[in-house]
Backbone as ProteinMPNN parsed JSONL, in Angstrom:
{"seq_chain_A": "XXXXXXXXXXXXXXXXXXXXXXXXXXXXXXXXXXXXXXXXXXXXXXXXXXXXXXXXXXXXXXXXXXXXXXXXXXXXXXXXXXXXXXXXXXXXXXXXXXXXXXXXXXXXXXXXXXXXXXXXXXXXXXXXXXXXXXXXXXXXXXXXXXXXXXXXXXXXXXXX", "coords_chain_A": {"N_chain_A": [[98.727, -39.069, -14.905], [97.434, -36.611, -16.865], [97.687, -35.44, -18.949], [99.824, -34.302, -21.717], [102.368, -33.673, -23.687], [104.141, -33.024, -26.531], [106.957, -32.848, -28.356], [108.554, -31.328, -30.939], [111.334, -30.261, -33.006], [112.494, -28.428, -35.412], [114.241, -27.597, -38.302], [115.871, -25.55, -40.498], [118.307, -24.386, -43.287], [119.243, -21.831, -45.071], [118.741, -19.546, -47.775], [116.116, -17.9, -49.0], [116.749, -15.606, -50.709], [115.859, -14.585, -54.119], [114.795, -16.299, -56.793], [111.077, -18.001, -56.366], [111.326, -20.302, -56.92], [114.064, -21.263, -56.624], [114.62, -22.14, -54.05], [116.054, -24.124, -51.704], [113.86, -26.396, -50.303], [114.598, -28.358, -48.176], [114.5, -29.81, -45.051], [115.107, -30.535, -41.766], [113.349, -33.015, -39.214], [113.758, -33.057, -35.44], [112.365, -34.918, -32.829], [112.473, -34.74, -29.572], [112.087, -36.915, -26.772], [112.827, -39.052, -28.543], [115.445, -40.858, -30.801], [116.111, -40.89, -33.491], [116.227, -38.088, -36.193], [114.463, -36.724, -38.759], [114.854, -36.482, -41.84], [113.553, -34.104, -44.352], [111.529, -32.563, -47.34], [109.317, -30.921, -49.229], [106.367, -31.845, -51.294], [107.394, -32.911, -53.962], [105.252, -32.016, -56.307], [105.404, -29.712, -55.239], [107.702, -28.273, -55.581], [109.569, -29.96, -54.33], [111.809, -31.847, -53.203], [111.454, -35.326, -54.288], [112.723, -37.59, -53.215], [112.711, -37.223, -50.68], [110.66, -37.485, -47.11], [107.545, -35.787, -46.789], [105.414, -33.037, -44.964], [103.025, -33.576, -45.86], [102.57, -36.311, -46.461], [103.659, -37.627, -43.783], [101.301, -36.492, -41.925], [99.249, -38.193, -43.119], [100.63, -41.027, -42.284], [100.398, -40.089, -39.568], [98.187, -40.233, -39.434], [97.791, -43.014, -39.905], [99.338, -45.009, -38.201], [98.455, -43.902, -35.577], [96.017, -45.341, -35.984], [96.066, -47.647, -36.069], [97.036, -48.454, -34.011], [95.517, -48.029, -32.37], [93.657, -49.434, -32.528], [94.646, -51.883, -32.2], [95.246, -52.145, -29.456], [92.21, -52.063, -28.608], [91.574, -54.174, -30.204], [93.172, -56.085, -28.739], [91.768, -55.863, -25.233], [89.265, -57.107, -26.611], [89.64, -59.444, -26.576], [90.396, -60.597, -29.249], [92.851, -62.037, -31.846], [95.294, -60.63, -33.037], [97.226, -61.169, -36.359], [98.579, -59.479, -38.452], [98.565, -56.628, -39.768], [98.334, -54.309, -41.934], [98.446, -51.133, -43.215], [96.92, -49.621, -46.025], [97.205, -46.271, -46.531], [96.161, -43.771, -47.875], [95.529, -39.672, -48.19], [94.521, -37.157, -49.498], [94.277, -34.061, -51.635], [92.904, -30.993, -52.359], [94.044, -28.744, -54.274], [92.312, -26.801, -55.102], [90.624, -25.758, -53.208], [89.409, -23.925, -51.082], [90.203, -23.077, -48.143], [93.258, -24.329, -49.361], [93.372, -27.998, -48.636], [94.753, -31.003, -46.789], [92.014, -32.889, -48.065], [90.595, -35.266, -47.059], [91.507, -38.335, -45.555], [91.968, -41.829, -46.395], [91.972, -44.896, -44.692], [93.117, -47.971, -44.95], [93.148, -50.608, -44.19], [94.276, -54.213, -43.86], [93.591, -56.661, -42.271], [94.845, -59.666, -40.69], [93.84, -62.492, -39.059], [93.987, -64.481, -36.162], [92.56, -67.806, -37.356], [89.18, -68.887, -37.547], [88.353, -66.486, -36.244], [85.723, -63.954, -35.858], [84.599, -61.833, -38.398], [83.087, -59.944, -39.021], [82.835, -58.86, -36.092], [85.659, -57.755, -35.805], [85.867, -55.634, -37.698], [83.951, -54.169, -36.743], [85.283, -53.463, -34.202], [87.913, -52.177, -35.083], [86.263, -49.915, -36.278], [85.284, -48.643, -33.704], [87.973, -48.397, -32.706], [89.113, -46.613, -33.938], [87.45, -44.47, -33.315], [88.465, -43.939, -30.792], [91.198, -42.779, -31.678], [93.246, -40.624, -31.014], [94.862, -39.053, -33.015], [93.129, -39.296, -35.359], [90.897, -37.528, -33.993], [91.962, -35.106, -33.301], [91.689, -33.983, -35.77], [90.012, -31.816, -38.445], [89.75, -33.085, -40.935], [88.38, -35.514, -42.921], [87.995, -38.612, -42.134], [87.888, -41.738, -43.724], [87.391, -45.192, -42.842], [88.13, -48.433, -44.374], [87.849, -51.342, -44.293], [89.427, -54.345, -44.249], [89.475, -58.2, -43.573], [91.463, -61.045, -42.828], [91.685, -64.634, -42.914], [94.272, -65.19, -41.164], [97.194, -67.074, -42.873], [98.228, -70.2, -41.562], [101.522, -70.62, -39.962], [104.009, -71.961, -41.347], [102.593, -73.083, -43.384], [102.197, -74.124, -46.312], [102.094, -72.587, -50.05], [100.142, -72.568, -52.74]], "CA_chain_A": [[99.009, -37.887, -15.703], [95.952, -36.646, -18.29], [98.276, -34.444, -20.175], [100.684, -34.781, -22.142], [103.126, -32.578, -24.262], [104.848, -33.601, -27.495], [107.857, -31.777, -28.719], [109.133, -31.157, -32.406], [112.319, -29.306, -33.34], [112.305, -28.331, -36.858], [115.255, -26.915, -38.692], [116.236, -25.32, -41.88], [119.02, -23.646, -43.449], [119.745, -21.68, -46.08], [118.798, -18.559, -48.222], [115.521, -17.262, -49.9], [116.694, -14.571, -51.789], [116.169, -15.334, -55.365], [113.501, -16.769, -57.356], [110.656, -18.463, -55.785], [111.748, -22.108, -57.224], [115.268, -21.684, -56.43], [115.2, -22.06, -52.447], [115.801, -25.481, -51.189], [112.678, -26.65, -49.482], [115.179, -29.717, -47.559], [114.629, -29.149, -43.476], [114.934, -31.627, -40.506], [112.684, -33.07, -37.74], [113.506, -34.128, -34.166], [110.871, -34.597, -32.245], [112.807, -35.641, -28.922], [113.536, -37.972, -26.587], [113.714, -40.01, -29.599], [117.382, -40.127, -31.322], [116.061, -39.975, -34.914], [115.857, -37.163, -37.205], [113.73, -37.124, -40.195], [115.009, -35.428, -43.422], [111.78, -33.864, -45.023], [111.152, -31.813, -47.758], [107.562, -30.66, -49.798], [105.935, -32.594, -51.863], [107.48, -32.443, -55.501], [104.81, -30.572, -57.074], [105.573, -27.8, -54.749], [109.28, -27.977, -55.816], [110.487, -30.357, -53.132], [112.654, -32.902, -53.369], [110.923, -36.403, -53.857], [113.461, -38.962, -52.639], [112.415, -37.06, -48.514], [109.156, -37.229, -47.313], [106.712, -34.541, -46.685], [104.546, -33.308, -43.904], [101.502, -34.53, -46.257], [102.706, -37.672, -46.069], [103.38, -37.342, -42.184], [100.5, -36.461, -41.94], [98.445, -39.491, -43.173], [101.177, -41.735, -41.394], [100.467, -40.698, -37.984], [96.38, -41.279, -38.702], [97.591, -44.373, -40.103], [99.998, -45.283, -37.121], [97.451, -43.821, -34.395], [94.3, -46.068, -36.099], [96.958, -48.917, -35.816], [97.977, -48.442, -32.26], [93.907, -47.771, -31.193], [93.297, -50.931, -33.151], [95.562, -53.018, -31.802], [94.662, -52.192, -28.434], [91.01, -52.647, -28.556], [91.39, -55.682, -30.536], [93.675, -56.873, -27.474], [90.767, -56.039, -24.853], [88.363, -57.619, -27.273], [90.255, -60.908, -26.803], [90.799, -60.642, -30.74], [94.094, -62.76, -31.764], [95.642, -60.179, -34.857], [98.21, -61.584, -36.281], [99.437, -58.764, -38.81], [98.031, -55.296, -40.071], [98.795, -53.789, -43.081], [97.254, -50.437, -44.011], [97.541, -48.933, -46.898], [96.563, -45.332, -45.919], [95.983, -42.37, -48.328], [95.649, -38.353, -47.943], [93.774, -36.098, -50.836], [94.723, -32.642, -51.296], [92.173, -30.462, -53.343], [94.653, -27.221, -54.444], [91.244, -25.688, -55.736], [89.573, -25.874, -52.54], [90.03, -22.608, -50.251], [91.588, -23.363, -48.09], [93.499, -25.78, -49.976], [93.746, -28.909, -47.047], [94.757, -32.455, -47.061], [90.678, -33.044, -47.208], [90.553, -36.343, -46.808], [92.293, -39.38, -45.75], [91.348, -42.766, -46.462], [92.934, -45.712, -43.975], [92.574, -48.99, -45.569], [94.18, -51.89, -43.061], [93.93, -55.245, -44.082], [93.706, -57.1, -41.021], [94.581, -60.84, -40.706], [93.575, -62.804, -38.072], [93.856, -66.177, -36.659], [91.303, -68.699, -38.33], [88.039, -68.751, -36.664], [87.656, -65.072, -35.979], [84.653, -63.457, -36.28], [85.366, -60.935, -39.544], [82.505, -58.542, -38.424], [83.419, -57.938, -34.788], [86.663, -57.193, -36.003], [85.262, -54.583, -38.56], [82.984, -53.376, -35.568], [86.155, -53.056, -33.936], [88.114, -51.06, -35.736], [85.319, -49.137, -36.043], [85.194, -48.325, -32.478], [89.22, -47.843, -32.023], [88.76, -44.902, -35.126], [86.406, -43.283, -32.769], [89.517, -43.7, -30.057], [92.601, -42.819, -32.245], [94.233, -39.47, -30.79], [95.075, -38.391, -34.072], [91.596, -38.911, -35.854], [89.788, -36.807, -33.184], [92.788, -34.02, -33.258], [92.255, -32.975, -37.115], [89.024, -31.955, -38.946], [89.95, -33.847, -42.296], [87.045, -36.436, -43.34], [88.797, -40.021, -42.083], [87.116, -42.991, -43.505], [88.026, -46.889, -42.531], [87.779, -49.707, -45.206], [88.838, -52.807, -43.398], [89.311, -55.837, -44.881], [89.61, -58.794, -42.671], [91.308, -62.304, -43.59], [92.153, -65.259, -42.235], [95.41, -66.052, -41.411], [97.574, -68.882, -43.141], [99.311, -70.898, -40.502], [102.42, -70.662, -40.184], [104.628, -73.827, -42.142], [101.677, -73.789, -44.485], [102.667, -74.094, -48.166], [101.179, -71.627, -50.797], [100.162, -73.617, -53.98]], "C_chain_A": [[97.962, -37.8, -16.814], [96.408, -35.743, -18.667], [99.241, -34.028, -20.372], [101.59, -34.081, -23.306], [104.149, -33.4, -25.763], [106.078, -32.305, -28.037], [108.664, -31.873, -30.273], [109.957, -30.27, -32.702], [112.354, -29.177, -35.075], [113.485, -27.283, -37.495], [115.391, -26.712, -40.173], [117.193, -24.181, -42.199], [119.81, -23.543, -44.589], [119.48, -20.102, -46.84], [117.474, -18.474, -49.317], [115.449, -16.315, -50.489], [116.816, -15.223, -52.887], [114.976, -15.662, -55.833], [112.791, -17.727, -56.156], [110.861, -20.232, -55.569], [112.961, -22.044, -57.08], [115.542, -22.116, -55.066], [115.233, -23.55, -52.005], [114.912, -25.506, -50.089], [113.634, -28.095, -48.102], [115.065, -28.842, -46.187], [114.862, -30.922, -42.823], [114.252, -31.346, -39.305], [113.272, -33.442, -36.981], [112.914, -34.063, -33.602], [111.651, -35.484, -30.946], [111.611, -35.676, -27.525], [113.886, -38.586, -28.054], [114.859, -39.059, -30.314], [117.159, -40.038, -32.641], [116.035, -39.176, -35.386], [115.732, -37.011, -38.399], [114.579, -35.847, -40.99], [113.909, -35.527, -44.239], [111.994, -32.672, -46.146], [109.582, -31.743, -48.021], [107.762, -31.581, -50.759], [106.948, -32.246, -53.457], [107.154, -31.73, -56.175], [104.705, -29.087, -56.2], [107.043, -27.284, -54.466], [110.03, -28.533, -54.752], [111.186, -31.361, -53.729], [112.295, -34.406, -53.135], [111.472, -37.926, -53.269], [113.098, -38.665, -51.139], [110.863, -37.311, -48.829], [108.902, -36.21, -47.133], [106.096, -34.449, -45.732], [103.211, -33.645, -44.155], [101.748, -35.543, -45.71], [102.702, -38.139, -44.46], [102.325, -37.639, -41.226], [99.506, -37.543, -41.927], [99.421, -40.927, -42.492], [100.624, -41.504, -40.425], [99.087, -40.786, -37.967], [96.81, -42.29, -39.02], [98.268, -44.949, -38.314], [99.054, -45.072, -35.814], [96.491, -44.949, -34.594], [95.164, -47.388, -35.713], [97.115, -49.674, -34.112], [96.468, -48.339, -31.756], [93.693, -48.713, -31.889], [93.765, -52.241, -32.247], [95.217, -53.488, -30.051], [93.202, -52.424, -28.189], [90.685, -54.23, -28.616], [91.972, -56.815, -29.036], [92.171, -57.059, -26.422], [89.786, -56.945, -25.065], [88.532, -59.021, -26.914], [90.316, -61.419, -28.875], [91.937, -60.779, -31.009], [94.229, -61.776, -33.66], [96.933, -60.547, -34.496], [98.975, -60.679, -37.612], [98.5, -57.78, -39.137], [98.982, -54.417, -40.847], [97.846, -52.791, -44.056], [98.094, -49.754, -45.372], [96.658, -47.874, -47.379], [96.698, -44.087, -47.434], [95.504, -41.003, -48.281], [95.575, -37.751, -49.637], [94.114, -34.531, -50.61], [93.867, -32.028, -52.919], [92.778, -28.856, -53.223], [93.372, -26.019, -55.063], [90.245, -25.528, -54.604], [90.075, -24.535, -51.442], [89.35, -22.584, -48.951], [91.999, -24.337, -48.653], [94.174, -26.662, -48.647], [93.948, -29.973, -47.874], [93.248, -32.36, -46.443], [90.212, -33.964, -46.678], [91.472, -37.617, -46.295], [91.592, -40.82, -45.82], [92.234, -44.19, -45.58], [92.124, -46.8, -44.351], [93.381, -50.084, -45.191], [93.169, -52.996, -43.552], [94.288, -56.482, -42.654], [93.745, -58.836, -40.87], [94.76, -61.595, -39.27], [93.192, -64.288, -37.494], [92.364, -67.087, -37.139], [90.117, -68.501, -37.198], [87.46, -67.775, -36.499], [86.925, -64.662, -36.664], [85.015, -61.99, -37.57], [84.586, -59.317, -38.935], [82.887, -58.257, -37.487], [84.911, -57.815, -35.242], [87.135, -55.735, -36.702], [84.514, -53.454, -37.423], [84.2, -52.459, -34.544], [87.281, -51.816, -34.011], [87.502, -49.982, -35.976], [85.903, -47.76, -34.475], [86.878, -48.145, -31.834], [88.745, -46.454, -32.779], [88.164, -44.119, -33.692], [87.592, -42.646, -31.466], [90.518, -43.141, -30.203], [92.697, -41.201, -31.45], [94.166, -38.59, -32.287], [93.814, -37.701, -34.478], [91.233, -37.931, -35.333], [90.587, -35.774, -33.251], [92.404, -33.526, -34.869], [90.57, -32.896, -37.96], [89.026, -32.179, -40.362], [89.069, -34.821, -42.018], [88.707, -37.591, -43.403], [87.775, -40.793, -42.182], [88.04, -44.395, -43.273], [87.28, -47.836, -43.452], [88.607, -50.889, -44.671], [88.474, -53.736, -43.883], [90.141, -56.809, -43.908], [89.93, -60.03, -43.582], [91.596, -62.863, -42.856], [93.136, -65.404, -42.316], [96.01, -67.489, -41.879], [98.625, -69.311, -41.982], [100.411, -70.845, -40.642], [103.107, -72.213, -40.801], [103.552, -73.93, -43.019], [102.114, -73.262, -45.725], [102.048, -72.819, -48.731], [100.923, -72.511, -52.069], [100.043, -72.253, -55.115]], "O_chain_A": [[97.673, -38.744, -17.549], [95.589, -34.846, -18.864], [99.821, -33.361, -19.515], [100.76, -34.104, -24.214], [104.779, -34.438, -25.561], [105.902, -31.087, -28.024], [109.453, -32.809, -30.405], [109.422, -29.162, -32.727], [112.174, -30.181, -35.765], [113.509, -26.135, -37.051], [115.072, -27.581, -40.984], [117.074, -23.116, -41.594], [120.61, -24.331, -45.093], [120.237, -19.29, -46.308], [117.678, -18.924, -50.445], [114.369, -15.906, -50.916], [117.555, -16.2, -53.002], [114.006, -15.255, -55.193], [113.449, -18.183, -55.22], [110.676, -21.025, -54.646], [113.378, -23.115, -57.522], [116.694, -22.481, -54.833], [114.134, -24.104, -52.019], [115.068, -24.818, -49.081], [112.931, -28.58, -47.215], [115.366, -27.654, -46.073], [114.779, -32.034, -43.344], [114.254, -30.351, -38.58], [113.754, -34.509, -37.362], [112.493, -32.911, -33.5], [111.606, -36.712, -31.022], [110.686, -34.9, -27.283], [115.002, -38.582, -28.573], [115.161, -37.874, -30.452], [117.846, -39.206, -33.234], [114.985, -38.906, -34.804], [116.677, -37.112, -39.181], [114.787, -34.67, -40.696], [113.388, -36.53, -44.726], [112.717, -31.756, -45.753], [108.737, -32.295, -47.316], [108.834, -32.078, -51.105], [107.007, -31.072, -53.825], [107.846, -30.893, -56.754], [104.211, -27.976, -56.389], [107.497, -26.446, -53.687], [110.959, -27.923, -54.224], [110.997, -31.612, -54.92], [112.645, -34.916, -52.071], [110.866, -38.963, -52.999], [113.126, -39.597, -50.335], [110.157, -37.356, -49.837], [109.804, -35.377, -47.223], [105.895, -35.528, -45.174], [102.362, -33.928, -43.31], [101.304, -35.841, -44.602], [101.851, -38.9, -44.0], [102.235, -38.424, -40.283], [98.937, -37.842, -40.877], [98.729, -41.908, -42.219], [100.103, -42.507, -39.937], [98.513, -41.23, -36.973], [96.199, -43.112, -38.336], [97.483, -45.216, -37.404], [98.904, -46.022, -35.046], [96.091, -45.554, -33.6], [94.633, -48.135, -34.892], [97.227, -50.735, -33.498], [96.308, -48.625, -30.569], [92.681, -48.884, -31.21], [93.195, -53.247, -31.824], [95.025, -54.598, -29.555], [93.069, -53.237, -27.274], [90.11, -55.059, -27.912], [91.459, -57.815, -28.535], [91.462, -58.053, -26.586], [89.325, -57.601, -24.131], [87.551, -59.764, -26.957], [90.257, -62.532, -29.397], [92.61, -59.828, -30.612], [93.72, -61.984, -34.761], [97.593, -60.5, -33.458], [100.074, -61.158, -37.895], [97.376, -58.083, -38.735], [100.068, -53.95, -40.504], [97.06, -53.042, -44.97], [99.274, -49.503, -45.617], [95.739, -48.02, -48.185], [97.861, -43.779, -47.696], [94.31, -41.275, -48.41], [96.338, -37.9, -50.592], [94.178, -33.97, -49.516], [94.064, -32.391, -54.078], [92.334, -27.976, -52.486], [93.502, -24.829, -55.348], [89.096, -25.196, -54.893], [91.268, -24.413, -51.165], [88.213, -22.175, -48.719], [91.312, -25.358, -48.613], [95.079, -26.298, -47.897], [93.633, -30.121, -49.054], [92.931, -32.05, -45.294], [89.385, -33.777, -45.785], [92.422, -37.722, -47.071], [90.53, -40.892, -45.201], [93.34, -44.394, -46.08], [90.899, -46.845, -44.243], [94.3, -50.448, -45.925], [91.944, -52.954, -43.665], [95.405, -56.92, -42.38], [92.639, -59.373, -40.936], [95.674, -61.329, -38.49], [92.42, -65.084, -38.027], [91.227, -66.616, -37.115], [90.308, -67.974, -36.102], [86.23, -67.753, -36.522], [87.022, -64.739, -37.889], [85.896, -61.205, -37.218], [85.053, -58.226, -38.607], [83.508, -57.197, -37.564], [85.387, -57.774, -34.107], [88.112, -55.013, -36.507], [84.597, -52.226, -37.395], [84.13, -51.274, -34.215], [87.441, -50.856, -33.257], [88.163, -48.946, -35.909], [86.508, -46.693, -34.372], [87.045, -47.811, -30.661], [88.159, -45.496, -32.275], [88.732, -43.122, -33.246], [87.705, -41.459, -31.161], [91.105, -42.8, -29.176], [91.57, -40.716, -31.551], [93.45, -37.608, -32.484], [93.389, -36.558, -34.31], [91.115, -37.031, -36.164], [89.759, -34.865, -33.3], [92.986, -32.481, -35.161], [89.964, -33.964, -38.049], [88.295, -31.46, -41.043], [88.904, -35.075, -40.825], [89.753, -37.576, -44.052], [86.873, -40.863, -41.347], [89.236, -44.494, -43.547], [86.068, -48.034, -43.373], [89.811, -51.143, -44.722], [87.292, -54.057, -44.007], [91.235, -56.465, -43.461], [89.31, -60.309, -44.608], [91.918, -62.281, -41.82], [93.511, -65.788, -43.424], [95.63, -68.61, -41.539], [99.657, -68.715, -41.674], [100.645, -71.076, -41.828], [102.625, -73.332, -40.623], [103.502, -75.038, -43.551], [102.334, -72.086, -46.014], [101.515, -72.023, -47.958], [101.857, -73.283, -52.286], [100.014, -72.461, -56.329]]}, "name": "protein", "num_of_chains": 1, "seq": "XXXXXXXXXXXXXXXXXXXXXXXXXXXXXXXXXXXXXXXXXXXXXXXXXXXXXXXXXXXXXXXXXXXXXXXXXXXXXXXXXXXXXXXXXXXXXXXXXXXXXXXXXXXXXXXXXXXXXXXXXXXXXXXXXXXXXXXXXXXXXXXXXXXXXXXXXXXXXXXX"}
């Protein structure tokens, strides 16, 4: 099969008559098969409700989650032993820029890996999933990769 269909239900309900800041921005995703459904509003400064997330945020999740998942797999191929991955991904939004876009995202995975491994081909790596990710290649937002590579501590080993 070389193509492939995703499905998102999106719901909201309620009443915009009234001022522009009075309407509750609160909706829900399902995106089935899966049995979850996200509770989402907007961002805060656009009068949402900041305890949900947002589809900014969303957004820079699923490049983070895609670079993760084309990472992970390469690195497998590679014969590269990761033993955790931990990005910590951010999404820029310039409201003075017309169109105003999320313009950027920045995916910043710290990659640890058992002892021995080479740090650059792992960097090279990553590299070369990015160029793979689904996501990445679906959105014309500027994605850069800062990868930081460590060694893993053994498991049972102390911390001093």
């Amino acid at each position: 099969m070389t193509e492939h269909t995703y499905r998102a239900l999106t719901t909201w309900t309620g009443s915009t008559d009234g001022p522009y800041a009075a309407y509750d921005r609160t909706h829900t995703v399902w995106t089935p098969p899966a049995e979850a459904v996200l509770r989402l509003s907007a961002d805060p400064a656009f009068r949402g409700d900041g305890r949900l997330m947002n589809p900014e945020q969303l957004l820079v999740a699923a490049a983070s989650s895609c670079q993760l998942l084309s990472f992970l797999a390469v690195a497998n191929r590679s014969g590269i032993e990761v033993l955790r991955y931990v990005d910590d991904a951010r999404g820029t939004i310039d409201l003075a820029a017309t169109p105003a876009r999320v313009g950027s995202i920045v995916l910043a995975p710290t990659v640890h890996v058992a002892p021995g491994t080479d740090h650059a081909e792992v960097v090279a790596t990553a590299r070369r999933a990015h160029e793979t990710c689904y996501i990445a290649n679906s959105l014309n937002t500027r994605i850069s990769l800062r990868v930081t590579v460590v060694d893993a501590v053994p498991s049972g080993a102390m911390s001093s």
